[in-house]
N, C-alpha and C positions, 0 to 999 in steps of 0.2 A: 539519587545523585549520580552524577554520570562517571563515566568509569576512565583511567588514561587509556590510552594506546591505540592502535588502528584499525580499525573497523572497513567494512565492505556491505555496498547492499548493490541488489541485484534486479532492476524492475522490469519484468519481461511483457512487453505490451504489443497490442496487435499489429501497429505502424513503426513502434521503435524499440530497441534495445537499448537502456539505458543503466548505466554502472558507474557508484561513487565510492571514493575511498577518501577516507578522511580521518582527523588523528583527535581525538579529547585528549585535552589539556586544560585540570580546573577547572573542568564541566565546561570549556566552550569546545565547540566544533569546527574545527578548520580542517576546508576539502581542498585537496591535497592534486586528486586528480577526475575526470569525470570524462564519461565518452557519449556520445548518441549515434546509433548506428540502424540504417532499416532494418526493419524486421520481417523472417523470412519463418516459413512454418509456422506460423503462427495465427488462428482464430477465433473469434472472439473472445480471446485473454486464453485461450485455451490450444496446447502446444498438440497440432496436428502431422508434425512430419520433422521426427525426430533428429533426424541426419541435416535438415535446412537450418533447424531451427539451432543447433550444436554450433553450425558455423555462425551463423551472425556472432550469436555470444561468444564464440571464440574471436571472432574482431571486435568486440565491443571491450571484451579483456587485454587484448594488444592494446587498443588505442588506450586505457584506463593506467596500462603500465606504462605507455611510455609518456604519457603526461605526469604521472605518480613519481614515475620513475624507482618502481620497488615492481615488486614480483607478487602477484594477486594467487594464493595458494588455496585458497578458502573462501566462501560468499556467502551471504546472506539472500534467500531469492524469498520474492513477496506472493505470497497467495490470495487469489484476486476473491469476493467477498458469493462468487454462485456457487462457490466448492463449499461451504463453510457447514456445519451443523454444531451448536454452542448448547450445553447445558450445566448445569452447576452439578459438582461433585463434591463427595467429602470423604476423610480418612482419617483414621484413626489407630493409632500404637500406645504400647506402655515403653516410658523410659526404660531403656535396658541396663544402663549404665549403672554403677553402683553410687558413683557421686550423686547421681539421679540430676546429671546438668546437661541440657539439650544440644547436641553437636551436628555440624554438617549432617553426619551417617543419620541422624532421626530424620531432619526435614528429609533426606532421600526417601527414609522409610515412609515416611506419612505421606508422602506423594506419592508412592508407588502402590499402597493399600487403596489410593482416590483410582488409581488405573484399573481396579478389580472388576470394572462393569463390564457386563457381556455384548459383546460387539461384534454386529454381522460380518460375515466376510468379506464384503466390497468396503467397510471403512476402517480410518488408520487413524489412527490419536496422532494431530499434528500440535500441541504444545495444550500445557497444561498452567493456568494464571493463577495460582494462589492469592488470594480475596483477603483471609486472615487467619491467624494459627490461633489456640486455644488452648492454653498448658492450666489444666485443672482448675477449669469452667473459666476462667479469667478471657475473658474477649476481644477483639481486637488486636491482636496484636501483629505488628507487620513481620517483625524474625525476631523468634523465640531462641534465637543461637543463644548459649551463657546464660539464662534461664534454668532455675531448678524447676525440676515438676517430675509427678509421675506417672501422668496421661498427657498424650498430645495428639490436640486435632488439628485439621487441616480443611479450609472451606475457599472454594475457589471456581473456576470454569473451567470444561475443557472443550477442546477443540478438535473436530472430526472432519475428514475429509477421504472423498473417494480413492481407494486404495491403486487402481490405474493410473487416472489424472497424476496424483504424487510419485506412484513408479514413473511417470514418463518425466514429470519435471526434473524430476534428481537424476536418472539416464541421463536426460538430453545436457545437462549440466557439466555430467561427469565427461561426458564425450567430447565435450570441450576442453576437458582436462583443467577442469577445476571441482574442488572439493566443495562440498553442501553443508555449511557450518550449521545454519538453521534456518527451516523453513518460518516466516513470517508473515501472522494474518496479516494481511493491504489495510483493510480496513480502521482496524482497529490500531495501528500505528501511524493509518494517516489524518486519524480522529485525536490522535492524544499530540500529534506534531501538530497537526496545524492549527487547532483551536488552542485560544490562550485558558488560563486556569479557571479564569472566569466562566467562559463559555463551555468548559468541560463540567464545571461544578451545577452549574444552572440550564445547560441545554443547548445545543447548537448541531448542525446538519451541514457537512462538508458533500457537497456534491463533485466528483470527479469527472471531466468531463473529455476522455481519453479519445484514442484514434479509432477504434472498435467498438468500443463500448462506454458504458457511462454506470459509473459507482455512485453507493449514496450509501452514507454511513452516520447515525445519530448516536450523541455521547448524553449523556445526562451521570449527576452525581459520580462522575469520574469514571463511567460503566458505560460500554458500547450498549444501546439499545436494540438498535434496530440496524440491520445493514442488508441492500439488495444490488442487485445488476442489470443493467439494460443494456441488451445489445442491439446499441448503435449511439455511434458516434463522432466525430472529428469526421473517420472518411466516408464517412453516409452523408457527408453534406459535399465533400469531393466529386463521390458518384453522382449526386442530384445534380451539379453543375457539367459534369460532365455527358449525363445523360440530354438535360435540355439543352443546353448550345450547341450539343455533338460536336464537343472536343476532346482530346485527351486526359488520363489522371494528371497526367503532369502539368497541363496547362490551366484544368482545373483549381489544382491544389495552390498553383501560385495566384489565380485569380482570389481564392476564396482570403490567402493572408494579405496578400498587397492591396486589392479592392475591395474586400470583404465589408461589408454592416450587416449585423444582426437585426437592428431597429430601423425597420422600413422609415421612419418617420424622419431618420439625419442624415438619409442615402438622398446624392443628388438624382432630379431628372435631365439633366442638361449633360450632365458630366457624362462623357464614353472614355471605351476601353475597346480595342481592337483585339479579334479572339480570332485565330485560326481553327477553321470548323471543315469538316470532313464532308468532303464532296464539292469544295468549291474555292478556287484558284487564288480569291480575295479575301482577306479578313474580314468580317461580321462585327460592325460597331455592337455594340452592347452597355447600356446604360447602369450608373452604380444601381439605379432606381431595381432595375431587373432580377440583377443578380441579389441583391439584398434578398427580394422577394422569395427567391431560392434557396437561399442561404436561412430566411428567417425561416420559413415552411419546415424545416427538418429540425432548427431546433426547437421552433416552438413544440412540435410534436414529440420530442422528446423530453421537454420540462413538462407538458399537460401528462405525460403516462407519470414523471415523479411526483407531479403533484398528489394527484387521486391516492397513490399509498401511503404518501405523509397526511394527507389528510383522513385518510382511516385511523391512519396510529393515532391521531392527533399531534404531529410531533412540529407542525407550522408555528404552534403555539409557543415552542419553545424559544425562550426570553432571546438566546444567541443567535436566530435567525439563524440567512442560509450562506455557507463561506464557498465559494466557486474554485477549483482550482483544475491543472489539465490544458491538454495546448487547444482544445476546443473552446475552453476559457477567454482566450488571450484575443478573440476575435471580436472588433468594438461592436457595442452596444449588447452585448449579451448579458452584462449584469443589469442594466434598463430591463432589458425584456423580460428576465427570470423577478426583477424587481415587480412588473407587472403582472406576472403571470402568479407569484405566489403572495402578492400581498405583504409582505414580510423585507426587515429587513436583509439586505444581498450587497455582500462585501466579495472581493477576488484577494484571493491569501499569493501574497509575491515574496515567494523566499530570501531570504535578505545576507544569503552565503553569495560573497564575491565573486563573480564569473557564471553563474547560472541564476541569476532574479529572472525566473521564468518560472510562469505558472506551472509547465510541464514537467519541471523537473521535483514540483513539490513531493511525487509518491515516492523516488527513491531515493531523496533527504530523509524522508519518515522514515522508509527502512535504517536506514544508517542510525536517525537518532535514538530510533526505539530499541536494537539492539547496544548502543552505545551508552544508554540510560537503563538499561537493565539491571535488578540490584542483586547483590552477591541469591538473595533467595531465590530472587526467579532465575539467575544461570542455576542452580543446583535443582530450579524444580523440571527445566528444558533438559537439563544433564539424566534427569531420573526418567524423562521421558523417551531420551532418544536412546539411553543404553537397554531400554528393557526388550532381552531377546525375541518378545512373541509381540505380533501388534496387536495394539488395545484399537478393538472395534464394538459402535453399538448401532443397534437400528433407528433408521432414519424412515421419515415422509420426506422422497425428495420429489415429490413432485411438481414443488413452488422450489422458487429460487430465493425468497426472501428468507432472512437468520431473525427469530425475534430472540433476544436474550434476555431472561428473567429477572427484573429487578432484586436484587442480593440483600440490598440495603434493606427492605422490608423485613427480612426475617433477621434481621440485627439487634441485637440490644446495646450495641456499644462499638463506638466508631471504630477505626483503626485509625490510632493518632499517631503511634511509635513513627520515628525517625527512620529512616532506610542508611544501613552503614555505606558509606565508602567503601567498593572494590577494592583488589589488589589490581594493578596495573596485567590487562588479558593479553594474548599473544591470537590474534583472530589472521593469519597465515597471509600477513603481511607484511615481506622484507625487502631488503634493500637490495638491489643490484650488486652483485662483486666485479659487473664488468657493464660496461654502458650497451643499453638495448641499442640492435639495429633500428632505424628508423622506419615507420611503416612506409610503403607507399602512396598511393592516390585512399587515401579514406575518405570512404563518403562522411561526408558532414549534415546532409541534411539543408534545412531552409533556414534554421540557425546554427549552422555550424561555424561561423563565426564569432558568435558566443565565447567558444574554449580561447582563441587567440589572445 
């Protein structure tokens, strides 16, 4: 059940900087303010120049405030799915308490006994998801708080990631002069936002199909299965245009959304489009027919590399099919062609928060909803995670990029049905102006920056 008050998420992406702040009231979500600004430092989802990449998000923070119109003290930034390493852990304490009735202070303890694994030096325990608690063999159960007992377990997943990449994301954050509330897997909040209950329970594959790179993340049984990354993206198909016409990114990128078809088959032969091309005085007609042809070559060849590993995992199979989101999404005929190319039913997920119903903005709505829907156990198990002095590190094979995560449910004897209490109303370091922000000036907007108005 979702929590009151004002939340922040932080989506750092190869082409854009994007940031939402938005208020839960009775579990709905109303966004408040949002910005999209280019992205500068930034490589394939991975923050290469710390000082460039500080400034964007510090303008992405101005514009978020002054649309907000509060003061962004705190964030939430998302962690893209090649950094991830996921295995299930457990822990276990004896009630200490003499009532012998389960309080805040145990679930910290039992999470903090799950953090005892031995972990190399290049990784960091980025959050830790309690599965179910266990108060004297009794199963299932979601929070044991007010519960007598006097053993309690704890079974859940955690989450590892490279101890640099994370120093430089929370630097380059700080440098901005905003604080790091919590780091948030991408994947795994953009799998529980944007499929419905249905396709979480039975099986579904959100492909993300961003300006750098391209995510793919499967849910089954309410549990991330599988999540990988491919770099290349949105501006891999900029470059392809820009490299065959020999024109600019800039003229590129407005060819690909204003004349763009993905499906060679609904692009006209007749129809031109005049391109300013390097080396010569005249504009170069260029037919939709062409550029489709261009345009379809890079994604095809980026949905044929997801196929091949969803069809290893077997995860095609899964009943929910596959949900498109990402501004490489928004480009016609791409669900046709991902229709085609997986066999499978392909749906485009369009967020339905007033002033952004764009594909691109679906990964940092999930940020916002996933921290916004977090129940009092999991802030207390992230709270035991982020206070613990020494960092929890274990060793990893990273030589694939792919995360496979172990089905939990199998070694279950008993659901977890319990109910998740209602929050107390959080304070995530967002207030209100005591005096009216100066206005920015010239902010970039982008190709929809029109959108905010």
């Amino acid at each position: 059940m979702a929590r009151n008050g004002f939340f922040t998420g932080l989506d750092i992406g190869t082409s854009s900087i994007k940031i939402l702040v938005a208020e839960f009231i009775s579990g709905e979500m109303n966004v408040i303010g949002v910005s999209n600004v280019p992205s500068t430092g930034v490589k394939d989802g991975i923050i290469i120049d710390i000082e460039a990449a500080s400034v964007a998000i510090k303008a992405a923070v101005e514009q978020a405030e002054e649309k907000a119109g509060m003061t962004i003290e705190k964030i939430n930034v998302g962690l893209p799915a090649n950094l991830l390493q996921i295995e299930p852990t457990q822990g276990m304490i004896p009630v200490p308490s003499e009532s012998k009735e389960i309080k805040d202070e145990d679930v910290d303890s039992v999470v903090k006994s799950a953090l005892t694994k031995s972990i190399t030096p290049e990784r960091e325990v980025i959050s830790l998801v309690p599965e179910e608690f266990i108060v004297d063999g009794f199963q299932g159960i979601r929070d044991p708080r007010g519960m007598m007992g006097i053993r309690l377990e704890m079974r859940g997943l955690i989450y590892t990631g490279p101890s640099t990449i994370l120093h430089n994301l929370r630097k380059t954050v700080e440098r901005a002069g905003i604080k790091v509330e919590n780091v948030i897997i991408s994947p795994l909040a953009m799998a529980k936002s944007v499929l419905n209950e249905g396709e979480r329970e039975f099986g579904a594959t959100v492909i993300d199909m961003g300006g750098g790179q391209t995510t793919v993340a499967s849910m089954k049984s309410q549990e991330l299965q599988y999540t990988n990354i491919y770099t290349e993206g949105g501006d891999y198909i900029t470059k392809d245009i820009s490299k065959v016409l020999k024109t600019s990114m800039s003229i590129a990128e407005a060819l690909k959304f204003n004349f763009g078809q993905a499906d060679i088959n609904e692009a006209s032969e007749t129809e031109t489009v005049k391109v300013d091309v390097v080396g010569s005085d005249e504009p170069v007609e260029v037919t939709e027919r062409y550029l489709s042809e261009i345009i379809s070559a890079r994604i095809r060849h980026i949905l044929d590399r997801v196929k091949q590993d969803l069809e290893r995992g077997r995860l095609l199979e899964l009943p929910g099919g596959i949900v498109l989101i990402g501004g490489g999404a928004i480009i016609p005929g791409v669900v046709e062609v991902a229709q085609e190319i997986f066999a499978t039913n392909v749906k485009l997920h369009v967020p339905n928060q007033v002033g952004i119903r764009n594909p691109m903005f679906a990964n940092v709505i999930s940020l916002v909803e996933y921290v916004g829907r977090m129940s009092e156990v999991d802030v207390l198990a992230q709270s035991a995670v982020s206070g613990e002095e020494f960092l929890r590190r274990k060793p990893v094979d990273f030589s694939g990029q792919e995360s496979y995560i172990p089905n939990y449910n199998e070694a279950r004897t008993a659901p977890a049905n319990s109910n998740v209490q209602q929050s107390a109303p959080v304070d995530y370091g967002v207030h209100e102006h005591s005096e009216p922000k100066q206005k920015l000036g010239d902010r970039v907007r982008g190709i929809f920056g029109s959108m905010f108005d």
